[in-house]
mmJSON file of the N, C-alpha and C atoms, coordinates in Angstrom:
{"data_MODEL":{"atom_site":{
"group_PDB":["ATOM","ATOM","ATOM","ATOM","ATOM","ATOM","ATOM","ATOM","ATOM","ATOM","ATOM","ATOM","ATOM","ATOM","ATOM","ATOM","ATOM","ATOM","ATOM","ATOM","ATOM","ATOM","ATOM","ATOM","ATOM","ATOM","ATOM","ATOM","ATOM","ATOM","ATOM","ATOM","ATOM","ATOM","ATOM","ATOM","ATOM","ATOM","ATOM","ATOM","ATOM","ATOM","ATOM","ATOM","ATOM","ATOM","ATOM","ATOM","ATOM","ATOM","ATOM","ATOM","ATOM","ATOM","ATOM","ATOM","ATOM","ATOM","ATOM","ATOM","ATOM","ATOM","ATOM","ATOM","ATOM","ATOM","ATOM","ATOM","ATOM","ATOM","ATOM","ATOM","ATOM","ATOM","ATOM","ATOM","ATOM","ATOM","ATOM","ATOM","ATOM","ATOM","ATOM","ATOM","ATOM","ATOM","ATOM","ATOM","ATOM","ATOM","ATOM","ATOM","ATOM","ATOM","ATOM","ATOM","ATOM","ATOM","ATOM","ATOM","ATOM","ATOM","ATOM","ATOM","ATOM","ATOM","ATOM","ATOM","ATOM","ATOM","ATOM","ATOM","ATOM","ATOM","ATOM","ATOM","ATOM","ATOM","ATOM","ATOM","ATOM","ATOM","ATOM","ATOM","ATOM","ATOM","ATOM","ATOM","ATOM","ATOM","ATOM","ATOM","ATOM","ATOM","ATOM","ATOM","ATOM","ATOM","ATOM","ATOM","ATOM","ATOM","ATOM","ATOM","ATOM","ATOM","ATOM","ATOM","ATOM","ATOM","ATOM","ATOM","ATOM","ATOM","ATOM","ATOM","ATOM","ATOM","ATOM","ATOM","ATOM","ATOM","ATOM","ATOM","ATOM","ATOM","ATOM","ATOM","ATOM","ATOM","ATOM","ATOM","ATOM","ATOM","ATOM","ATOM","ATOM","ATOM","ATOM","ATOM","ATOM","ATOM","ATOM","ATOM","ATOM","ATOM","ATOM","ATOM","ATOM","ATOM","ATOM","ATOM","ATOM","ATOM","ATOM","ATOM","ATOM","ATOM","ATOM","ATOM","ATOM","ATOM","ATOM","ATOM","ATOM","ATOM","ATOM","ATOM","ATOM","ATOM","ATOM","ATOM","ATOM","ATOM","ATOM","ATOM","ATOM","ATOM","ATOM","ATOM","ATOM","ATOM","ATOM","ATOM","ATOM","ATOM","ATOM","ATOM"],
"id":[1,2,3,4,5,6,7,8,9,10,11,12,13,14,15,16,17,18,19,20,21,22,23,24,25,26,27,28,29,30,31,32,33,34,35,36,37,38,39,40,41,42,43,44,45,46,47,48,49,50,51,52,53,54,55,56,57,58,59,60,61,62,63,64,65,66,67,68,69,70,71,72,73,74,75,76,77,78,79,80,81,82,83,84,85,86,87,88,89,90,91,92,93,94,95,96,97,98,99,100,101,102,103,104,105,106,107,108,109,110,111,112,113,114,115,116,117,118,119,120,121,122,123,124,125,126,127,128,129,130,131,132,133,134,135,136,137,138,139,140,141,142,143,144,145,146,147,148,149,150,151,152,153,154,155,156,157,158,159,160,161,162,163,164,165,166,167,168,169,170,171,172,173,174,175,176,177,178,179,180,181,182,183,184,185,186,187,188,189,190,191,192,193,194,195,196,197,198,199,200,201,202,203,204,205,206,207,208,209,210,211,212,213,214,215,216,217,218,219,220,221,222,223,224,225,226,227,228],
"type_symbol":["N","C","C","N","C","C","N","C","C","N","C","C","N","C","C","N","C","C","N","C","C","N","C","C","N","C","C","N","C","C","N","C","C","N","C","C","N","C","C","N","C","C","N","C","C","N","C","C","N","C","C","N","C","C","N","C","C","N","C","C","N","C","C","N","C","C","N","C","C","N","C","C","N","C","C","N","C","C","N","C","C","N","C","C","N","C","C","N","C","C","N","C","C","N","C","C","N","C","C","N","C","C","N","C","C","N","C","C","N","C","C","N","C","C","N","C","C","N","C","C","N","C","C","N","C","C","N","C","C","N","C","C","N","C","C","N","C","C","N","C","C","N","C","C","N","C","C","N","C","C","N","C","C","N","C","C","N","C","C","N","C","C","N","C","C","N","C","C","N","C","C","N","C","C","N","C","C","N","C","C","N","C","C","N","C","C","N","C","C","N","C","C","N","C","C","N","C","C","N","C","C","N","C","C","N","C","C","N","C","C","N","C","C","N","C","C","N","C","C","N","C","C","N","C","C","N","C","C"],
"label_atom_id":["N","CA","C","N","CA","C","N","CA","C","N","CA","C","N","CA","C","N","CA","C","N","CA","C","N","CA","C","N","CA","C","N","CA","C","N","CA","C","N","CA","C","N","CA","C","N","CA","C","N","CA","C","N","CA","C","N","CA","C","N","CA","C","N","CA","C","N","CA","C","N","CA","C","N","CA","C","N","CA","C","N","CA","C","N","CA","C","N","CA","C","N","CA","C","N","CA","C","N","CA","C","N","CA","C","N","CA","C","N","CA","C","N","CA","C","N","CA","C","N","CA","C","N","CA","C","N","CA","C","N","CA","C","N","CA","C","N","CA","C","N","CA","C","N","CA","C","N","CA","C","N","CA","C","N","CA","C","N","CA","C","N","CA","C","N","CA","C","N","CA","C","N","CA","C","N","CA","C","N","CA","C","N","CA","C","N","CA","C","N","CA","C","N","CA","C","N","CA","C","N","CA","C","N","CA","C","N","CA","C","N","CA","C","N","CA","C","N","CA","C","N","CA","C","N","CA","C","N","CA","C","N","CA","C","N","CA","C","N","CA","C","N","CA","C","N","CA","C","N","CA","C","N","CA","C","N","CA","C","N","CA","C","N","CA","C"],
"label_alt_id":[null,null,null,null,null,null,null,null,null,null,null,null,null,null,null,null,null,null,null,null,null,null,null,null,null,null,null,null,null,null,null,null,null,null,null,null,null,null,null,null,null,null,null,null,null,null,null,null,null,null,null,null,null,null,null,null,null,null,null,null,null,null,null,null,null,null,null,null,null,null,null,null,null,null,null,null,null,null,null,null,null,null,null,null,null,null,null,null,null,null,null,null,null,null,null,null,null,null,null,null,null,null,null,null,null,null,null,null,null,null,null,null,null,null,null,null,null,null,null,null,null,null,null,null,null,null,null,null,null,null,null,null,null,null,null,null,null,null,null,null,null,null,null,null,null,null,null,null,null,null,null,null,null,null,null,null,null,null,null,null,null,null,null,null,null,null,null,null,null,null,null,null,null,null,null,null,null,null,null,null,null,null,null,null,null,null,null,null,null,null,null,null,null,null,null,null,null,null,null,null,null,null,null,null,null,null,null,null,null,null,null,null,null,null,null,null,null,null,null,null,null,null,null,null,null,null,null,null],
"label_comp_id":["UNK","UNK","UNK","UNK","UNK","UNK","UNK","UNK","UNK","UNK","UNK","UNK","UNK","UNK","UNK","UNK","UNK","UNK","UNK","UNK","UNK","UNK","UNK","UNK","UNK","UNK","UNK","UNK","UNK","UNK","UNK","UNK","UNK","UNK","UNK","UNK","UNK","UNK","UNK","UNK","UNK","UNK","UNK","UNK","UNK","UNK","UNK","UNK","UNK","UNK","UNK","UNK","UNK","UNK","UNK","UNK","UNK","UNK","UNK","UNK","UNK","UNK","UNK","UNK","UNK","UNK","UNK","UNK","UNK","UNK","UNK","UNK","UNK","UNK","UNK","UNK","UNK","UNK","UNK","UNK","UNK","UNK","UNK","UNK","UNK","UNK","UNK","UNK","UNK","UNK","UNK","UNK","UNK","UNK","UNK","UNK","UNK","UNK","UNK","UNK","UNK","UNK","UNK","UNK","UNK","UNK","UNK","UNK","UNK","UNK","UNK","UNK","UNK","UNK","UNK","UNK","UNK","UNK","UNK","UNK","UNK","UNK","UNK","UNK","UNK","UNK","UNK","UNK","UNK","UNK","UNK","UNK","UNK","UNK","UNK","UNK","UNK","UNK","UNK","UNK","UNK","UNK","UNK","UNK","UNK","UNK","UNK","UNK","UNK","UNK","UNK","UNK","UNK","UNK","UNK","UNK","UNK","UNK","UNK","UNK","UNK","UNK","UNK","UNK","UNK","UNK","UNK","UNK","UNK","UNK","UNK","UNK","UNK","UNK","UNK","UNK","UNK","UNK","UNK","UNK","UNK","UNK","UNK","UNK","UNK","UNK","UNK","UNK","UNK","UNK","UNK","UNK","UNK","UNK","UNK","UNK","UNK","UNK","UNK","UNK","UNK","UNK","UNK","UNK","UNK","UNK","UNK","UNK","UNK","UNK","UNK","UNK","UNK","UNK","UNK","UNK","UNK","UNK","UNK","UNK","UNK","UNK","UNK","UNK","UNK","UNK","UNK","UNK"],
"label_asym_id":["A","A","A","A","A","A","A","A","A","A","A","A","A","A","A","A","A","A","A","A","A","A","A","A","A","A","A","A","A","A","A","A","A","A","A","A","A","A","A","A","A","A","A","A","A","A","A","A","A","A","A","A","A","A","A","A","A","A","A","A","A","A","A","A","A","A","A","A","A","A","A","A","A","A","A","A","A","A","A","A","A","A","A","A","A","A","A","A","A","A","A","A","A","A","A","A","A","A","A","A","A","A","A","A","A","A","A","A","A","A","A","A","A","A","A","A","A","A","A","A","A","A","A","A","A","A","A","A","A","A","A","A","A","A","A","A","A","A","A","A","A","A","A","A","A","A","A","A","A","A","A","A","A","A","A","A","A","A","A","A","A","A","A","A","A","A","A","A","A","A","A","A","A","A","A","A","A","A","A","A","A","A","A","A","A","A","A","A","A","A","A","A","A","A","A","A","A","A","A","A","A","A","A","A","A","A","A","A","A","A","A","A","A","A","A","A","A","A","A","A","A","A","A","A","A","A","A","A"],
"label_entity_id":["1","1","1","1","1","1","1","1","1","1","1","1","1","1","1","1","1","1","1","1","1","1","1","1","1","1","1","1","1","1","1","1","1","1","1","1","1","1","1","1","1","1","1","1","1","1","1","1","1","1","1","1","1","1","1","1","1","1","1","1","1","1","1","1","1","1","1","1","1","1","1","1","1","1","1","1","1","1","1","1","1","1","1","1","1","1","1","1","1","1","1","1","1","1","1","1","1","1","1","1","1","1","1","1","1","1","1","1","1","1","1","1","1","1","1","1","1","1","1","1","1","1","1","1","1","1","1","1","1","1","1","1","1","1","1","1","1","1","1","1","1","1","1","1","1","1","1","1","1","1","1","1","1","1","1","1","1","1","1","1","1","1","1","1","1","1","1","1","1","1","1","1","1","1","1","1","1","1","1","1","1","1","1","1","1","1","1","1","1","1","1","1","1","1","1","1","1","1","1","1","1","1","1","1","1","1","1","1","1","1","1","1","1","1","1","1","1","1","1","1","1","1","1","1","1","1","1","1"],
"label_seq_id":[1,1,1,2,2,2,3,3,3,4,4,4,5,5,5,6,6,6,7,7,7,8,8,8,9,9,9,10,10,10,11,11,11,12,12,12,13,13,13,14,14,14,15,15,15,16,16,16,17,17,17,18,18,18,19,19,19,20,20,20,21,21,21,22,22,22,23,23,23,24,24,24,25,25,25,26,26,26,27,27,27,28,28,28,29,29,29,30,30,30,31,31,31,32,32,32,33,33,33,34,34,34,35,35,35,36,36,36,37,37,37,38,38,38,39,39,39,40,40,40,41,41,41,42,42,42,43,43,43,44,44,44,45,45,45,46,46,46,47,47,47,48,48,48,49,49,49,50,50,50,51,51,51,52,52,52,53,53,53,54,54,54,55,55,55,56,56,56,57,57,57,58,58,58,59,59,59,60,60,60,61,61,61,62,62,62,63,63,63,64,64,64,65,65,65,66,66,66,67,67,67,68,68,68,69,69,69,70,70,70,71,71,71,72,72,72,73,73,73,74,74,74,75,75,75,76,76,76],
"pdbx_PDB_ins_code":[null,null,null,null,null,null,null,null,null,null,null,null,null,null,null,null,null,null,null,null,null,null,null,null,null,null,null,null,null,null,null,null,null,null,null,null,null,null,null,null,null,null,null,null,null,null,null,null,null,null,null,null,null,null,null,null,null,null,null,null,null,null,null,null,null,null,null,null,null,null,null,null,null,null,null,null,null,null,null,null,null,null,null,null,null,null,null,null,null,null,null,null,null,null,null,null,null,null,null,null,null,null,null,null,null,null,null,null,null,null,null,null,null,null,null,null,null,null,null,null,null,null,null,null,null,null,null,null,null,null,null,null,null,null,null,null,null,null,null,null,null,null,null,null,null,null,null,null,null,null,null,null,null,null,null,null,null,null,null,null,null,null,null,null,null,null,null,null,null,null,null,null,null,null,null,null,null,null,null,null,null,null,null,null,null,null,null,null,null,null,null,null,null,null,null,null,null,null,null,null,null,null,null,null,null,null,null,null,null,null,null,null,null,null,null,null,null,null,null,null,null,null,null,null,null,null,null,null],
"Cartn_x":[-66.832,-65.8,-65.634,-64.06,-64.349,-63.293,-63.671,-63.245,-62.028,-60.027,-59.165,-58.53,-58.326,-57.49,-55.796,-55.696,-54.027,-53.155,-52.339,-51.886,-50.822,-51.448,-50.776,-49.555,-49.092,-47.973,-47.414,-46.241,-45.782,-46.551,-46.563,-47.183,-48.355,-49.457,-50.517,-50.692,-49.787,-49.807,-49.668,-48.966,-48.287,-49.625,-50.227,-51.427,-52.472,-52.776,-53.673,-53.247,-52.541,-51.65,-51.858,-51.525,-51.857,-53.098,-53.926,-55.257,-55.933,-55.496,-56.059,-55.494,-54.05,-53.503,-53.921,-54.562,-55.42,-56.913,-57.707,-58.703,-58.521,-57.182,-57.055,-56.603,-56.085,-55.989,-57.274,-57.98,-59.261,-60.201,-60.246,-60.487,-61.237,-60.974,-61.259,-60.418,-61.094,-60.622,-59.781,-58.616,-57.596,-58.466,-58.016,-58.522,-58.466,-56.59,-55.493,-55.209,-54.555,-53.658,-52.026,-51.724,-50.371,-49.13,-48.428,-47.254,-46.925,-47.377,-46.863,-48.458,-47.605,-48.767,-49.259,-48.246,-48.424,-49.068,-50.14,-51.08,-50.516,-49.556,-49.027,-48.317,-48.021,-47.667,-48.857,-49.396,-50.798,-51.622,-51.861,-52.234,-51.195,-50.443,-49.387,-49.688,-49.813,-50.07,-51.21,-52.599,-53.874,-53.687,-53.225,-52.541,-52.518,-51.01,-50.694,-51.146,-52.124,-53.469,-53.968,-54.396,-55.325,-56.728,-57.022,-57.904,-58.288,-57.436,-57.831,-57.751,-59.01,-59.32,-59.175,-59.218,-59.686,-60.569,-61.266,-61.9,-61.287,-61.034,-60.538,-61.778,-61.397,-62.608,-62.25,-63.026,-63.002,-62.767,-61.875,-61.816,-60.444,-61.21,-60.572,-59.332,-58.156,-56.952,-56.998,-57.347,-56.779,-55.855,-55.465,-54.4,-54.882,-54.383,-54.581,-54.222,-55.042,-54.817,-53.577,-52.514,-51.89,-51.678,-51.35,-50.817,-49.58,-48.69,-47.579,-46.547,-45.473,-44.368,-45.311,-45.117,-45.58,-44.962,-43.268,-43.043,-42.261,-42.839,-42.908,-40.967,-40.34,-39.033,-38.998,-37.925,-37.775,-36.412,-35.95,-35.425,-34.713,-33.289,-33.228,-32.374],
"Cartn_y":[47.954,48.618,50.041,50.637,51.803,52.227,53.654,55.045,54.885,54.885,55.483,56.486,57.69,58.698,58.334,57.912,57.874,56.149,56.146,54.755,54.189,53.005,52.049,51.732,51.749,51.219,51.861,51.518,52.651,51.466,50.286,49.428,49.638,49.756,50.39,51.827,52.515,53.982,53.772,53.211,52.662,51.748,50.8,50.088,51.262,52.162,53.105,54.115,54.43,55.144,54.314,53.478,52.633,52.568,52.308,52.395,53.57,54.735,55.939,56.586,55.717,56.343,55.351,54.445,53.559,54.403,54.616,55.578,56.681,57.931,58.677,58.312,57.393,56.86,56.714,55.956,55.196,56.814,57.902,59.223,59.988,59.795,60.656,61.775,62.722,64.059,64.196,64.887,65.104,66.099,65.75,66.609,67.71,67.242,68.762,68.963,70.425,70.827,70.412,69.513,69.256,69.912,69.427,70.121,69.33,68.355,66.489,66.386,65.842,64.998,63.722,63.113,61.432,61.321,60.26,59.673,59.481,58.798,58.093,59.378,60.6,61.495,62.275,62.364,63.081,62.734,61.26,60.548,60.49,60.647,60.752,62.671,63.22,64.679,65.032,64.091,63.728,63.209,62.178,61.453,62.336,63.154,64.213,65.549,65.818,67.111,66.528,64.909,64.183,64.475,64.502,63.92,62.535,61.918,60.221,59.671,58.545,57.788,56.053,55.241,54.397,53.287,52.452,51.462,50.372,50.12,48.937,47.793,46.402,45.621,45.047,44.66,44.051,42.298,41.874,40.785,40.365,39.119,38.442,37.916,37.831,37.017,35.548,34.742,33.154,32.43,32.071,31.286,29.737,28.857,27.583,26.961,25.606,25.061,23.721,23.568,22.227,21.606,20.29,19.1,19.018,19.179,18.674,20.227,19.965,20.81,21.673,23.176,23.697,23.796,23.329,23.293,21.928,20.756,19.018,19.416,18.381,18.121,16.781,17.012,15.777,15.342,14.196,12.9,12.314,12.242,11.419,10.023],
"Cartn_z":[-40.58,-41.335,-40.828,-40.955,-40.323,-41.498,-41.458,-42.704,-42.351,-42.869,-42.254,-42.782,-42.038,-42.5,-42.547,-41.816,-41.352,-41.961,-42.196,-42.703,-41.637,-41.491,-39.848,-40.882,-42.259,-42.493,-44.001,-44.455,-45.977,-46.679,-46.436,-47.423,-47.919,-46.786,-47.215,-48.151,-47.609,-48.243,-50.115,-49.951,-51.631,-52.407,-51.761,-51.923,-52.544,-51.52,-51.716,-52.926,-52.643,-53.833,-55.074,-55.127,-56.434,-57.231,-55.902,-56.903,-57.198,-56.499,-56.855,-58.105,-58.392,-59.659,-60.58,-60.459,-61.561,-61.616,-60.815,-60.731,-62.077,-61.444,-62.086,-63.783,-64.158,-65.215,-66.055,-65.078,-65.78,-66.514,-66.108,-66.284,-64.718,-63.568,-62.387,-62.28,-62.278,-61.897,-60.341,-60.701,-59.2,-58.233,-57.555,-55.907,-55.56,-56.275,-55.525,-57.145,-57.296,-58.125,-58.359,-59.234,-58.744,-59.952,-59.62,-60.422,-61.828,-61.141,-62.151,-62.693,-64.106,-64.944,-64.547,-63.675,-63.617,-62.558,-62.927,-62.2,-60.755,-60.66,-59.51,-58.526,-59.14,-58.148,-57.981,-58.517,-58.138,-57.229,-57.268,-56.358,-54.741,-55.03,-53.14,-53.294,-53.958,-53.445,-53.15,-53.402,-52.465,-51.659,-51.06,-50.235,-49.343,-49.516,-48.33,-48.243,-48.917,-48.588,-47.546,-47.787,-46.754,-47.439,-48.952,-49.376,-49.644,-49.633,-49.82,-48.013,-48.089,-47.142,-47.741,-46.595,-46.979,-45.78,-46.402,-45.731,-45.085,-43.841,-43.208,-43.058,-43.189,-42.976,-41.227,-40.79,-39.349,-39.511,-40.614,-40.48,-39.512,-38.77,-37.755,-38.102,-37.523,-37.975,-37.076,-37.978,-36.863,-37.646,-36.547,-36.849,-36.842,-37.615,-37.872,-36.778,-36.127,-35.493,-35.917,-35.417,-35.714,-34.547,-34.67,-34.029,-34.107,-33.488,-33.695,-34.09,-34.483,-34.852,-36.136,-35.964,-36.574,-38.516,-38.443,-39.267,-39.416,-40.995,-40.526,-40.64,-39.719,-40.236,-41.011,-41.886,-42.721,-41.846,-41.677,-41.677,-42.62,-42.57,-43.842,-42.985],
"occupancy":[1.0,1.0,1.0,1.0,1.0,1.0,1.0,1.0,1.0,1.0,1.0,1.0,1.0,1.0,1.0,1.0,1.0,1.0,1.0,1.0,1.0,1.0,1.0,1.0,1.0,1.0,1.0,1.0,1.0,1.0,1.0,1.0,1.0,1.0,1.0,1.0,1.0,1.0,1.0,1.0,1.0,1.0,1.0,1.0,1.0,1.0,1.0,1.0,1.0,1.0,1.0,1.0,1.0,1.0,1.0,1.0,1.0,1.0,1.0,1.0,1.0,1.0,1.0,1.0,1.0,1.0,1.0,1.0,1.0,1.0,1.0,1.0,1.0,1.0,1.0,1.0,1.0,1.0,1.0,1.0,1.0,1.0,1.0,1.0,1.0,1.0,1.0,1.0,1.0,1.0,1.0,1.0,1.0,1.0,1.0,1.0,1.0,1.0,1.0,1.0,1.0,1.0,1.0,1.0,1.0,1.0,1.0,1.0,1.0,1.0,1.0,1.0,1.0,1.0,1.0,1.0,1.0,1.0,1.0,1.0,1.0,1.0,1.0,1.0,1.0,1.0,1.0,1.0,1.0,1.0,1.0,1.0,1.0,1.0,1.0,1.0,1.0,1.0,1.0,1.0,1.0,1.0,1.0,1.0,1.0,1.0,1.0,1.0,1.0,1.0,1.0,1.0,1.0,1.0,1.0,1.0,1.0,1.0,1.0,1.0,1.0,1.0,1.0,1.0,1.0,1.0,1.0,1.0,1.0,1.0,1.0,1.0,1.0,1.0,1.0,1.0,1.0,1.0,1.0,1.0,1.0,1.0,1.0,1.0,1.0,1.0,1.0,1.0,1.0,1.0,1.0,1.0,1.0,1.0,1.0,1.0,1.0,1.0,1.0,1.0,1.0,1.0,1.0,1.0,1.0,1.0,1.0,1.0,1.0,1.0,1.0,1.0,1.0,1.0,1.0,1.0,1.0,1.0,1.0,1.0,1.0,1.0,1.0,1.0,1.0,1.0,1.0,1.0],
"B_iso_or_equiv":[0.0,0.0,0.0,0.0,0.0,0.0,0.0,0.0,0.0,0.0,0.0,0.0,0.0,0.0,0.0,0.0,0.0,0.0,0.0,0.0,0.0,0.0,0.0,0.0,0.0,0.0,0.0,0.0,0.0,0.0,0.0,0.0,0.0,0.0,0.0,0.0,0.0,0.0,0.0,0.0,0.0,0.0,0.0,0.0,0.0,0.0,0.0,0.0,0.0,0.0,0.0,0.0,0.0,0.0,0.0,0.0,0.0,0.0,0.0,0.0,0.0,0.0,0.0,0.0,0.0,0.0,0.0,0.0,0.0,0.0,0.0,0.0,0.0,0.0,0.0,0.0,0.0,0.0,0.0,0.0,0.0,0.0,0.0,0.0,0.0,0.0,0.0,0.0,0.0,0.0,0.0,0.0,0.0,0.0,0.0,0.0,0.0,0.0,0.0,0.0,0.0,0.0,0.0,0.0,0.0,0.0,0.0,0.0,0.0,0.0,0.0,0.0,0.0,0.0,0.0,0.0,0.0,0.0,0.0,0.0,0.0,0.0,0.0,0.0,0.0,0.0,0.0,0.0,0.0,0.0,0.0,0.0,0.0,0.0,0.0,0.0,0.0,0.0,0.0,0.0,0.0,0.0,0.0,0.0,0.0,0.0,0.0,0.0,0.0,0.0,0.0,0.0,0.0,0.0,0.0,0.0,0.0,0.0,0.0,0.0,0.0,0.0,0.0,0.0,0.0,0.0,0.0,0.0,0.0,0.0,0.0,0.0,0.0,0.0,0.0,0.0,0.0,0.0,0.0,0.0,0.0,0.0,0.0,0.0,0.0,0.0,0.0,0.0,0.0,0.0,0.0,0.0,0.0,0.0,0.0,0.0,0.0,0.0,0.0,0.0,0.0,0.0,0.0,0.0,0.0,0.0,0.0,0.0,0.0,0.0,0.0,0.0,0.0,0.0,0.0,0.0,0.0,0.0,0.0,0.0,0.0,0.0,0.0,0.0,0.0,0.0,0.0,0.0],
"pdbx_formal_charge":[null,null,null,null,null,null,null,null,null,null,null,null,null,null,null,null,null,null,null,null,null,null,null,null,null,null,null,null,null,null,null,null,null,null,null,null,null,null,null,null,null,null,null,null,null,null,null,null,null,null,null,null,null,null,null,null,null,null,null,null,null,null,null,null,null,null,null,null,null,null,null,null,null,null,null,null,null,null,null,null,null,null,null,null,null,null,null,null,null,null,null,null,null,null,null,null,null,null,null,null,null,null,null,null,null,null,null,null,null,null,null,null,null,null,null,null,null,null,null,null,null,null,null,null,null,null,null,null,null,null,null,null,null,null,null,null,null,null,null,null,null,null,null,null,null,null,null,null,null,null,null,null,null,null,null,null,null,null,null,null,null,null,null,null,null,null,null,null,null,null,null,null,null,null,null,null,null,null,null,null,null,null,null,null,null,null,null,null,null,null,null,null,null,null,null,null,null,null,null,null,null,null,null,null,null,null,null,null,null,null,null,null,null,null,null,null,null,null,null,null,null,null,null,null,null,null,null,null],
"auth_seq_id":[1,1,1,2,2,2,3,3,3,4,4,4,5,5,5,6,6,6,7,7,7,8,8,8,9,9,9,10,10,10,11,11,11,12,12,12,13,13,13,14,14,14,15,15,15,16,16,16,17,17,17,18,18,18,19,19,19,20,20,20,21,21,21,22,22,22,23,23,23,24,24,24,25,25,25,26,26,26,27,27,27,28,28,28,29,29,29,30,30,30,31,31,31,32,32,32,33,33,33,34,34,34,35,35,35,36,36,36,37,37,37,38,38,38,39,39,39,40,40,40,41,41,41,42,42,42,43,43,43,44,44,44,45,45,45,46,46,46,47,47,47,48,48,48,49,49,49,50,50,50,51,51,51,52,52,52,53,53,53,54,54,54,55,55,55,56,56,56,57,57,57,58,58,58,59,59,59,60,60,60,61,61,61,62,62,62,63,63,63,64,64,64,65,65,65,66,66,66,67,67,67,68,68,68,69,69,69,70,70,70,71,71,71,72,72,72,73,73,73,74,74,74,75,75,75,76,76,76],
"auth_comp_id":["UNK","UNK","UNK","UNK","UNK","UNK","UNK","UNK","UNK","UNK","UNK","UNK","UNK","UNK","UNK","UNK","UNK","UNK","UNK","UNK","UNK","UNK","UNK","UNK","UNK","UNK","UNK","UNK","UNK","UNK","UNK","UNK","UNK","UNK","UNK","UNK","UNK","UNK","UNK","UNK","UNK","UNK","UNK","UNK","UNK","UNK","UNK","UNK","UNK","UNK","UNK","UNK","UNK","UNK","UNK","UNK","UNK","UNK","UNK","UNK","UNK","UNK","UNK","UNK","UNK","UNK","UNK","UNK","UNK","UNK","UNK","UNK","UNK","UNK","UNK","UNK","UNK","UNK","UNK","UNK","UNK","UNK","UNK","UNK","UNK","UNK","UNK","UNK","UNK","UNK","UNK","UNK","UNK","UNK","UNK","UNK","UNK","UNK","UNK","UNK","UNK","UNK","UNK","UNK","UNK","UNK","UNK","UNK","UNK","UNK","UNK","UNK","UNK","UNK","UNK","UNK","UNK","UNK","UNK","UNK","UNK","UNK","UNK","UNK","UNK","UNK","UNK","UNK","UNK","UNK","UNK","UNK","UNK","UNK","UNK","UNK","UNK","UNK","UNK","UNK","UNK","UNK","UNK","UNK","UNK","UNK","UNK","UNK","UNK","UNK","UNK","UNK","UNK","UNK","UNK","UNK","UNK","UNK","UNK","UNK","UNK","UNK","UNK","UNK","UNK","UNK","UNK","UNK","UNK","UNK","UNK","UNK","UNK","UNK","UNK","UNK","UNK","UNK","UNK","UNK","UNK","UNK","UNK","UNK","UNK","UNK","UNK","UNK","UNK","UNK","UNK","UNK","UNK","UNK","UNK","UNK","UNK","UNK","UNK","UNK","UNK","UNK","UNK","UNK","UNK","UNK","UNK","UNK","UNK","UNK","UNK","UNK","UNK","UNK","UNK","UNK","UNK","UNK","UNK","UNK","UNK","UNK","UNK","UNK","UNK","UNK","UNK","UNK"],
"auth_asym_id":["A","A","A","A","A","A","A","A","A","A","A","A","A","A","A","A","A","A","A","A","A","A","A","A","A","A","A","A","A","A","A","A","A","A","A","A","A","A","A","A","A","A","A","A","A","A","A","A","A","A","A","A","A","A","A","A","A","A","A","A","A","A","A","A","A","A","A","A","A","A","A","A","A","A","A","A","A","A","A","A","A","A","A","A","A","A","A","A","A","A","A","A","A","A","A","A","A","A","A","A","A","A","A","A","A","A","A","A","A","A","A","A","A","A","A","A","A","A","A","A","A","A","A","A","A","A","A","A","A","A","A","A","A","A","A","A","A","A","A","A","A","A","A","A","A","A","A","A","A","A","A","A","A","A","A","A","A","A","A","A","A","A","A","A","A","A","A","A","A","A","A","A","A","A","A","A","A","A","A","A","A","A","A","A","A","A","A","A","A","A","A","A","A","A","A","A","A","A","A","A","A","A","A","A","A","A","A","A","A","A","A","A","A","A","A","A","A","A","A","A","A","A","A","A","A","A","A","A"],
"auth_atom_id":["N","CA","C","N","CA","C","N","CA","C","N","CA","C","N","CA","C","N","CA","C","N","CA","C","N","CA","C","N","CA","C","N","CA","C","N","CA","C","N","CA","C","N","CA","C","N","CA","C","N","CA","C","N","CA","C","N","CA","C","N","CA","C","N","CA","C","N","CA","C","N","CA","C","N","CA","C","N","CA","C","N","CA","C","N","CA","C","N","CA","C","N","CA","C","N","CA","C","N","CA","C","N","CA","C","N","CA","C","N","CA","C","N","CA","C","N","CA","C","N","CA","C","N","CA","C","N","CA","C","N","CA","C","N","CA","C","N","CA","C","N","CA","C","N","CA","C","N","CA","C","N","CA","C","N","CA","C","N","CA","C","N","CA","C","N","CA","C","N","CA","C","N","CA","C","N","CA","C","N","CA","C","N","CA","C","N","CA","C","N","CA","C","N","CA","C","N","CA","C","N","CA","C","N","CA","C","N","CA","C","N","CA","C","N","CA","C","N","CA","C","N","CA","C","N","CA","C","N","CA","C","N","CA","C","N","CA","C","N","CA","C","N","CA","C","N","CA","C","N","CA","C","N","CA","C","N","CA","C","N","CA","C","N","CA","C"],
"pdbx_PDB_model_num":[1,1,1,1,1,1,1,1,1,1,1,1,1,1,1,1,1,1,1,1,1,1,1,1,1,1,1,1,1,1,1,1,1,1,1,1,1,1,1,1,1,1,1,1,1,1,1,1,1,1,1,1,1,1,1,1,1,1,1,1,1,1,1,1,1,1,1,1,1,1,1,1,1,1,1,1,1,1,1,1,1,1,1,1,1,1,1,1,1,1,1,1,1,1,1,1,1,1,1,1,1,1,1,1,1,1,1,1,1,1,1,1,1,1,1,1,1,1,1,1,1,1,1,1,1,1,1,1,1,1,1,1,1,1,1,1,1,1,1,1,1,1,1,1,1,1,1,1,1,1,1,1,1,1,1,1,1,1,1,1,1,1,1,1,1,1,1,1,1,1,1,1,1,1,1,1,1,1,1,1,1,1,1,1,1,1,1,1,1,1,1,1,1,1,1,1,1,1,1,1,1,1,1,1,1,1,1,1,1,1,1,1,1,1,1,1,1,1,1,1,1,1,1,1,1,1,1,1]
}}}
């Protein structure tokens, strides 16, 4: 597993974002000082200080082996 600072995609960013504004909900103290009460902007204004990280896992992507046409056609 490796630490990441930087986000390979907005999807992820939003992912991460999410759970840090469930965090801050649950009662965790903010990082940064923000302007906003809400969890969810507080959390993207850690975000872009570049206090939040996250963990990537090293899992492998495979792809399934098939026989034949990858998607069945029907026939009528």
């Amino acid at each position: 597993m490796t630490i990441e600072t930087s986000f390979d995609s907005n999807y992820r960013k939003v992912l991460v974002a999410a759970r840090r504004a469930r965090q801050l909900q649950s009662g965790s103290h903010a990082l940064v000082h923000s302007q906003s009460t809400k969890a969810c902007r507080i959390a993207q204004d850690e975000i872009d200080a570049g206090k939040i990280s996250y963990v990537k896992g090293q899992a492998e992507v495979v792809k399934p082996l098939v026989d034949g046409p990858a998607i069945p056609i029907l026939l009528s």
